[in-house]
FIKOLZA-1660 file (N, C-alpha, C; in steps of 0.1 Angstrom, whole numbers, plus 5000, padded with zeros to 4 digits):
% residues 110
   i   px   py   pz ch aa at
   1 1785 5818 9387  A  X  N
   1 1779 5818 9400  A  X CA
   1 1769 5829 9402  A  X  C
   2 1759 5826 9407  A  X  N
   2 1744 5838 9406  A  X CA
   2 1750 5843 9419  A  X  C
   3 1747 5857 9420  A  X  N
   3 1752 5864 9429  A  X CA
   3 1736 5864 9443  A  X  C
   4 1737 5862 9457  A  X  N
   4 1729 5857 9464  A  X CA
   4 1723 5876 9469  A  X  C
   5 1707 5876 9468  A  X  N
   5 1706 5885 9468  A  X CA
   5 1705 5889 9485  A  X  C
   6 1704 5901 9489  A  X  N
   6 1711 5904 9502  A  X CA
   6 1695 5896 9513  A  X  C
   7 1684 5902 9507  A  X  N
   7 1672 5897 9515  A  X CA
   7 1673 5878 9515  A  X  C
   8 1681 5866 9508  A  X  N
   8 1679 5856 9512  A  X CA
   8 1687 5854 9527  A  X  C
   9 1694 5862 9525  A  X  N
   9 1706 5855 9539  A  X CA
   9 1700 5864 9547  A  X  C
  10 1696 5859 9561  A  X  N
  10 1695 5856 9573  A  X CA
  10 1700 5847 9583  A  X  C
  11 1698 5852 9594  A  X  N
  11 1705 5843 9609  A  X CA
  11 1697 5832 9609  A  X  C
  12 1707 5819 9613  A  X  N
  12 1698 5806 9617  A  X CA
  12 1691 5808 9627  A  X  C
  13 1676 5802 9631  A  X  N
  13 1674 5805 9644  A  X CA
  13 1677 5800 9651  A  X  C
  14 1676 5795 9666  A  X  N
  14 1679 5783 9679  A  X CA
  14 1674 5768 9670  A  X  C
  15 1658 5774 9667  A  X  N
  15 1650 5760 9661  A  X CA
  15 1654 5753 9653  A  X  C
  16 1660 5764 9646  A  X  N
  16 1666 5754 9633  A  X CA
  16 1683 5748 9636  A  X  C
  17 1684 5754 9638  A  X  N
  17 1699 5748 9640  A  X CA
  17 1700 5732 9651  A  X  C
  18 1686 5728 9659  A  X  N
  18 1684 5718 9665  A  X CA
  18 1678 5711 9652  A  X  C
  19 1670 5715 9647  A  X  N
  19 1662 5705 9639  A  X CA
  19 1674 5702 9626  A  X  C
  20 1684 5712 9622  A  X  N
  20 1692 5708 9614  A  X CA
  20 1708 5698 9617  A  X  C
  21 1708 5698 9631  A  X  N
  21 1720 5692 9639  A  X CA
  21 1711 5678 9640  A  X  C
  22 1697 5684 9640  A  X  N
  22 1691 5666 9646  A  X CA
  22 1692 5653 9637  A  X  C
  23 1691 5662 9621  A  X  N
  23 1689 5653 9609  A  X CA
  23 1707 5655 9609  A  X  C
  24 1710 5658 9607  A  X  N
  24 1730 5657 9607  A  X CA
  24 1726 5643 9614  A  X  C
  25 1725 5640 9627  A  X  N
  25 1729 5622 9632  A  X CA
  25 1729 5616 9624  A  X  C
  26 1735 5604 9623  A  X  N
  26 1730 5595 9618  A  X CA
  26 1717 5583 9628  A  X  C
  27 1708 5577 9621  A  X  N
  27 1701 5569 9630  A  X CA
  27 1712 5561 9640  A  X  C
  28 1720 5553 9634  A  X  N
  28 1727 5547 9643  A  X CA
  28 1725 5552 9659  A  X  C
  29 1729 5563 9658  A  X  N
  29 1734 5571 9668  A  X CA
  29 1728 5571 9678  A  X  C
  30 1709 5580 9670  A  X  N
  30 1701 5579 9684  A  X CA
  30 1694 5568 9687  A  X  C
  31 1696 5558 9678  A  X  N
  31 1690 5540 9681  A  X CA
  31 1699 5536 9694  A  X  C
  32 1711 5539 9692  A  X  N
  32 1721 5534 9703  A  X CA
  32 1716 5539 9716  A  X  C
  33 1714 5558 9717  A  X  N
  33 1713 5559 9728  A  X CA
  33 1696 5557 9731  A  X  C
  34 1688 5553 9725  A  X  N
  34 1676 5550 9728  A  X CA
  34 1680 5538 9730  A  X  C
  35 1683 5528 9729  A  X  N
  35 1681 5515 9735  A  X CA
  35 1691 5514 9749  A  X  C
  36 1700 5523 9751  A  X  N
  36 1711 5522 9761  A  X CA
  36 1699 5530 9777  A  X  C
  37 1691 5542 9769  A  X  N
  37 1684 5549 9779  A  X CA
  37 1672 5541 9785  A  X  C
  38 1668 5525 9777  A  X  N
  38 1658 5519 9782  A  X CA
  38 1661 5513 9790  A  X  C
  39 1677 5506 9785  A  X  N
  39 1686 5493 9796  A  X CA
  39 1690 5499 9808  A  X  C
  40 1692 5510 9808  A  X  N
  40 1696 5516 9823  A  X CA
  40 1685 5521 9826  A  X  C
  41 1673 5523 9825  A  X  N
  41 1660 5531 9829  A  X CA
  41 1659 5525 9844  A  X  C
  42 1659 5535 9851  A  X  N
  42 1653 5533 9866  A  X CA
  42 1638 5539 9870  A  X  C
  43 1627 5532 9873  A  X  N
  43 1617 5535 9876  A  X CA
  43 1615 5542 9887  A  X  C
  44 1628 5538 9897  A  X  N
  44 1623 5541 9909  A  X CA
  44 1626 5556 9909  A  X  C
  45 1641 5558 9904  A  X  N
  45 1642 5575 9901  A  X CA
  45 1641 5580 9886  A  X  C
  46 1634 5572 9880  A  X  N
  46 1626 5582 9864  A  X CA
  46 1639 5588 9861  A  X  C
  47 1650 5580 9863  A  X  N
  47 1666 5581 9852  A  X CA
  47 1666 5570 9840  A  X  C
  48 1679 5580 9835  A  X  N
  48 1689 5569 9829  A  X CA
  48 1703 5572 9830  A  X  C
  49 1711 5563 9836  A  X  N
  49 1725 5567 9831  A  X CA
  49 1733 5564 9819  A  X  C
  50 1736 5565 9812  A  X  N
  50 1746 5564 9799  A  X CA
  50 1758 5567 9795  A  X  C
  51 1768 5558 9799  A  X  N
  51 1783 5563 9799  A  X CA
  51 1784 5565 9780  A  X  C
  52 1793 5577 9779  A  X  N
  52 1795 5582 9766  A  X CA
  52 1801 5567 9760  A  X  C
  53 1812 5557 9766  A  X  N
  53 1820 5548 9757  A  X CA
  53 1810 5535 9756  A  X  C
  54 1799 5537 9758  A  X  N
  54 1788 5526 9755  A  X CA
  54 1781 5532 9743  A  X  C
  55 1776 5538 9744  A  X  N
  55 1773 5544 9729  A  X CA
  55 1783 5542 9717  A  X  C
  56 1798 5547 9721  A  X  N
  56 1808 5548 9709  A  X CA
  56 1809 5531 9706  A  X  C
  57 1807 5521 9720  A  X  N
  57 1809 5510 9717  A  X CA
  57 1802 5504 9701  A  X  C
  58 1785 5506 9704  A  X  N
  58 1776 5501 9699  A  X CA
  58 1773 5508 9684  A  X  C
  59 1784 5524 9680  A  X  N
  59 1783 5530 9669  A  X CA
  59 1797 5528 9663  A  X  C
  60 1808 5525 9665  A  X  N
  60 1818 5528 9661  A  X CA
  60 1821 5514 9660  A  X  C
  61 1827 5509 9651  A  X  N
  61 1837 5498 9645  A  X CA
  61 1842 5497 9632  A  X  C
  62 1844 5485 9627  A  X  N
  62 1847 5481 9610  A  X CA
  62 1840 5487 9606  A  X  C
  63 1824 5486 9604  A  X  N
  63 1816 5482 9593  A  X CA
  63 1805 5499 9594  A  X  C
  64 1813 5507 9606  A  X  N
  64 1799 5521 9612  A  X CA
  64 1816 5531 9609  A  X  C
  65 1812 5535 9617  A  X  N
  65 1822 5551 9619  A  X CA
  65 1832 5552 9631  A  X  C
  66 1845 5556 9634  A  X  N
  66 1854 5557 9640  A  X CA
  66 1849 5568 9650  A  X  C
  67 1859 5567 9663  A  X  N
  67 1854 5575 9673  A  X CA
  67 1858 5589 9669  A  X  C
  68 1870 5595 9660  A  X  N
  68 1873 5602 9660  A  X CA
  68 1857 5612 9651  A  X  C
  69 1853 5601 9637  A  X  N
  69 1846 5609 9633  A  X CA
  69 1831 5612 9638  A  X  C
  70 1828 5605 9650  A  X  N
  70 1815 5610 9656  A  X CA
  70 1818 5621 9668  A  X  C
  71 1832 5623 9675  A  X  N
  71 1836 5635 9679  A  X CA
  71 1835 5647 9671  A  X  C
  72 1840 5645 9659  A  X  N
  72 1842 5658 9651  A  X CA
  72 1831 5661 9644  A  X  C
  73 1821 5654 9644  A  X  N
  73 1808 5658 9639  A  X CA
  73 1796 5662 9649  A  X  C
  74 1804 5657 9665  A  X  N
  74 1793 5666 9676  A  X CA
  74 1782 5657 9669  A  X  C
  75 1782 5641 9668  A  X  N
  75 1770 5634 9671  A  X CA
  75 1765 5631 9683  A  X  C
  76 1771 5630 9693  A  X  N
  76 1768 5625 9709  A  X CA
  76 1763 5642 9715  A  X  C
  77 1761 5649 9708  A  X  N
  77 1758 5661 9714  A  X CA
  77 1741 5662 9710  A  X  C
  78 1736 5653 9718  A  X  N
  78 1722 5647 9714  A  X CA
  78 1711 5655 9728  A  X  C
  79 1719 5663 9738  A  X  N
  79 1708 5669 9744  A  X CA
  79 1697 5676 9740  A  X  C
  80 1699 5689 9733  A  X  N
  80 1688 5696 9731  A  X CA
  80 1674 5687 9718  A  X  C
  81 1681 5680 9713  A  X  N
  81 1673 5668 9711  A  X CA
  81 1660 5658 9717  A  X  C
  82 1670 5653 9729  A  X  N
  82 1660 5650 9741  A  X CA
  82 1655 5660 9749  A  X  C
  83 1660 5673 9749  A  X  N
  83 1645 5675 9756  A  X CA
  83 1636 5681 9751  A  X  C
  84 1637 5681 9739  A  X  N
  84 1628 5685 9727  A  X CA
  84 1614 5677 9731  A  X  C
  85 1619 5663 9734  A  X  N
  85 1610 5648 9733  A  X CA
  85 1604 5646 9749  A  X  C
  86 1611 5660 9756  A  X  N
  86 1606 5658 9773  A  X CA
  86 1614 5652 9782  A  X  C
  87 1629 5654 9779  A  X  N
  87 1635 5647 9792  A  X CA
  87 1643 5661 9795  A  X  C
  88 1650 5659 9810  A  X  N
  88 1662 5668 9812  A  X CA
  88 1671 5661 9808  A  X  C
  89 1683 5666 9804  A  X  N
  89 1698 5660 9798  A  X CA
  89 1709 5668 9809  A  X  C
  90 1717 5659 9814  A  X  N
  90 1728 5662 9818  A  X CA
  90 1735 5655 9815  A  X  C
  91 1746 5664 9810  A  X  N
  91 1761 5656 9807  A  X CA
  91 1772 5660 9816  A  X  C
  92 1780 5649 9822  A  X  N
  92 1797 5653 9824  A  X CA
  92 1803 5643 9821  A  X  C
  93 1817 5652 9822  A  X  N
  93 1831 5646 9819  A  X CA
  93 1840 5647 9829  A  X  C
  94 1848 5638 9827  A  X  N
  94 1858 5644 9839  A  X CA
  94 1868 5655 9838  A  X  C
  95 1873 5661 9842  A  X  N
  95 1882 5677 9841  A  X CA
  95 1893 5671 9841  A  X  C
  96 1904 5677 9841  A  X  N
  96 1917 5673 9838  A  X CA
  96 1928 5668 9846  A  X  C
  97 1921 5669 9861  A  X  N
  97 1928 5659 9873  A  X CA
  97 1918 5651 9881  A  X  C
  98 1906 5646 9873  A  X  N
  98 1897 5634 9877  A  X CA
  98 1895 5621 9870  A  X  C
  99 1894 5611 9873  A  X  N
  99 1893 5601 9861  A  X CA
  99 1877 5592 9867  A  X  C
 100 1871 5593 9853  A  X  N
 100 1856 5589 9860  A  X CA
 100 1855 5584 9842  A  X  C
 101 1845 5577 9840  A  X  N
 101 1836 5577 9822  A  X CA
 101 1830 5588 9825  A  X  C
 102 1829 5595 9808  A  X  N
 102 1817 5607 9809  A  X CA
 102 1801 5599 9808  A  X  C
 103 1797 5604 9809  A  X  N
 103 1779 5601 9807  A  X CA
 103 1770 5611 9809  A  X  C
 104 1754 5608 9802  A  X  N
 104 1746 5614 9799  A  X CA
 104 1735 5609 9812  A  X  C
 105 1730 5614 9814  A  X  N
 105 1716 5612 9827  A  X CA
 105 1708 5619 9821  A  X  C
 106 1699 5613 9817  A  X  N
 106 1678 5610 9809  A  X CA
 106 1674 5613 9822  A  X  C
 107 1665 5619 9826  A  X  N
 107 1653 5619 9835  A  X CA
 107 1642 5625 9831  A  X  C
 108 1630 5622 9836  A  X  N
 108 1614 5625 9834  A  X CA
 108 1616 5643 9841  A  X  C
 109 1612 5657 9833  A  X  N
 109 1610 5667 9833  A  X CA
 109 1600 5666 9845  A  X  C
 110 1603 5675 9853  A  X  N
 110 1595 5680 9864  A  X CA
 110 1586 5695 9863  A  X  C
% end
């Protein structure tokens, strides 16, 4: 094993760790939520809504990846992604005495 000299290691920066989390997805992933943010697209309020279990619908089965393993890989943690590309991202979930779907809301940057 070559011993790593102390000047290669450095801190990841913000940038990289987006651009390296971005390539971690798989396409699947943000095909899903790009075609989910067109079908919900509202003109009139320059949204989208996106419930989280429509995405896991459209990525997860037999023949793709289980819900467990796109949780544990923090694939659906696709915000700083989008607003990379110009949107705002808000996500929620429900807390632990509400029952609602979680979802993502796309809108056009002000």
């Amino acid at each position: 094993m070559c011993p790593v000299a102390e000047n290669d290691i450095r801190p990841i920066t913000p940038s990289e760790v987006v651009i390296q989390h971005r390539e971690s997805i798989p396409s699947i992933i943000i095909d899903a939520f790009n075609k989910l943010i067109v079908k919900h697209f509202s003109p009139v309020t320059k949204e989208s809504t996106v419930k989280q279990d429509e995405v896991l619908d459209m990525v997860c089965g037999e023949d793709t990846f289980s819900r467990s393993t796109v949780f544990k890989n923090h694939w659906l943690d696709v915000e700083a992604i989008y607003r990379e590309q110009g949107w705002d991202v808000r996500y929620d979930k429900p807390a632990y005495n509400e029952n609602y779907d979680a979802y993502f809301v796309f809108s056009f940057k002000k």
